[in-house]
N, C-alpha and C positions, 0 to 999 in steps of 0.2 A: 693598319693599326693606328687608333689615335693614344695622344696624352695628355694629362690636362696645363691648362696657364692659371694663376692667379695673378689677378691684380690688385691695388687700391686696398682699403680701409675691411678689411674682412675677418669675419671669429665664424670658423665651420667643422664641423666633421664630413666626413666622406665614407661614403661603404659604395660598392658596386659587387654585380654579381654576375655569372656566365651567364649564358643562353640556353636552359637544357632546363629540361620539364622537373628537375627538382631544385634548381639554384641552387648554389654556393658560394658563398662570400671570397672572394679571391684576392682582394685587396681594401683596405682599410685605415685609417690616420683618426684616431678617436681624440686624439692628443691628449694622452693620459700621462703626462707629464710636464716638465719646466725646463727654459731655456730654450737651446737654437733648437729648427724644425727636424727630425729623425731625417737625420742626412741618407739612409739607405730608402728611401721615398722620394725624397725632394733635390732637385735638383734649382739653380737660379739663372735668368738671365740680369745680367751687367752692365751696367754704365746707360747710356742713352743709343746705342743701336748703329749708332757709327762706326766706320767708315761703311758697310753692307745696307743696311738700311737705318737712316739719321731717325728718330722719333716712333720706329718700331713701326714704322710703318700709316702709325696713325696720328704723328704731329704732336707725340708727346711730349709735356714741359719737363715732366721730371726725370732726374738721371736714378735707375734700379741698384739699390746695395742691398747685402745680407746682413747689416749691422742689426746688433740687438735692437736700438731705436726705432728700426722700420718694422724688424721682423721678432716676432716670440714667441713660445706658447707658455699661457701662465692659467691659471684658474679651469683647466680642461678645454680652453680655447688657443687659436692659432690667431695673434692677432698682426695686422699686417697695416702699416700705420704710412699716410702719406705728413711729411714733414715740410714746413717751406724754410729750406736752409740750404743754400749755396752750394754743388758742388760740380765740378764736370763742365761747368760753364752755364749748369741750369740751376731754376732758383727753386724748384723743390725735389726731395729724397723720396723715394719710396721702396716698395718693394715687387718684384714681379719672380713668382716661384713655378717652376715645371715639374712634370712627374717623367717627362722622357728617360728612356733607359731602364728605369726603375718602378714605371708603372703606366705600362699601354696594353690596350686593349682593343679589339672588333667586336662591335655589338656586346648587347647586356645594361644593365639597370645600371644609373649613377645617382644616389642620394647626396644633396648635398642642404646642410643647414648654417644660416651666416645672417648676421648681422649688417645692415649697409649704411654707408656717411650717406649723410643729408647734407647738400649746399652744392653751387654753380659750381659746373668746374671739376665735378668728382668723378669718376668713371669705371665702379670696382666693376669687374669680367669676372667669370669661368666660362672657358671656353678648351676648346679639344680642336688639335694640328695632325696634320699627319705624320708619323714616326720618320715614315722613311724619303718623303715625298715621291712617291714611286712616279707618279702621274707629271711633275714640275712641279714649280715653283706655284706659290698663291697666284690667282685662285686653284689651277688645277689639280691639285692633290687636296683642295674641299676645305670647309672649317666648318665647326659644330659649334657654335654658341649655345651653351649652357643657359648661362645668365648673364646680360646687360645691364646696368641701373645707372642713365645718364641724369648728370645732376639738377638738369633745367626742367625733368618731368618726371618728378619722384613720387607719381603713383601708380608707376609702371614699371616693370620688369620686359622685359625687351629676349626672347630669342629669337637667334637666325641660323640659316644653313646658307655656307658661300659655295661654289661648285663654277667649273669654269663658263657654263651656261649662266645660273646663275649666282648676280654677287654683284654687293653694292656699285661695284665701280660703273655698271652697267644699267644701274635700276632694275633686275631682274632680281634681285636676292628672295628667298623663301624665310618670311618671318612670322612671326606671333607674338603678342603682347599677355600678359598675365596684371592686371590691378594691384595693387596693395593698397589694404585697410588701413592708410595712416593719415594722422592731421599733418600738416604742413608748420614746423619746428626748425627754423635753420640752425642747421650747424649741428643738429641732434642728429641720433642713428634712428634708422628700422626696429620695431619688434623681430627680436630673432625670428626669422621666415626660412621657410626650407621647399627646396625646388627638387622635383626627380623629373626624368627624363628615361626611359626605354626604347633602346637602340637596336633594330633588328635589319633585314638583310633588305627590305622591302619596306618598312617605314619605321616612324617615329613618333613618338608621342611626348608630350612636356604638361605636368602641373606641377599649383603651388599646394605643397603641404602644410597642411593649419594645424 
């Protein structure tokens, strides 16, 4: 069973659906509403990932809150805001939201549509962990990266699969890159873009939605 992570500067909806020759929608966050994210969905991780793992693993500056400031949905959008303001000992706030508990899944469709920051330095993800890490600890219970958009080559969208074979640590990782149609504007966001991904027992498939 995986669930999903968000990070960074993001406005999305989400649907996914089973694996069975007529589909149905099993889960959903359209964000038809205002204020904090539907707590029976979302769950958050906290502070900067200390004392178990310092920077989440991947060396990061900012410390994760649920404050309004970082996180909201307003306008039919979930928007998820990186801030540079001191706290935790780091010099910028963001947000980093989970679905575990409350929304994991094996195989099946994930739509996902979001807006991404533009400029060095930015690094919004979706990506999928495993529930239970049956297999161990990263890599071996796997990671499904959704979407990657690193800020120094922002006319790419970036997925990967880690697995204890393979994974970056290793240079083995299974990746793909997807383009995006944009001019280069710092500090501006993406044209709303939307990515799916079809997860089954033997492969996988990822494009971007126009």
């Amino acid at each position: 069973m995986r669930y999903l992570c968000l990070i960074a500067i993001v406005w999305m909806t989400f649907t996914r659906c089973k694996q069975t020759s007529t589909k149905s929608l099993v889960w959903s966050d359209e964000f038809e509403y205002s204020g904090t994210p539907d707590s029976t969905k979302w769950n958050y991780d906290l502070g900067d990932g200390c004392p178990h793992v310092c920077g989440w693993g991947n060396n990061e500056v900012e410390y994760y809150t649920k404050d309004l400031k970082n996180v909201r949905v307003e306008n039919g959008m979930l928007s998820i805001e990186a801030h540079k303001d001191s706290l935790g000992g780091k010099a910028y706030t963001s947000t980093r939201m989970v679905s575990k508990g409350k929304g994991d899944w094996l195989y099946g469709r994930i739509e996902v549509k979001a807006k991404l920051p533009r400029g060095k330095g930015t690094w919004p993800a979706i990506w999928m962990l495993s529930t239970d890490w049956k297999y161990g600890g990263w890599p071996e219970s796997g990671e499904i990266d959704i979407m990657e958009h690193v800020g120094y080559d922002p006319g790419v969208i970036h997925g990967t699969i880690h697995t204890k074979a393979y994974n970056h640590i290793i240079g083995t990782q299974k990746e793909g890159n997807l383009p995006l149609r944009i001019a280069w504007m710092p500090f501006m966001c993406t044209p709303l873009t939307g990515v799916k991904i079809k997860w089954t027992s033997i492969w996988m498939i990822r494009c971007i939605i126009r």
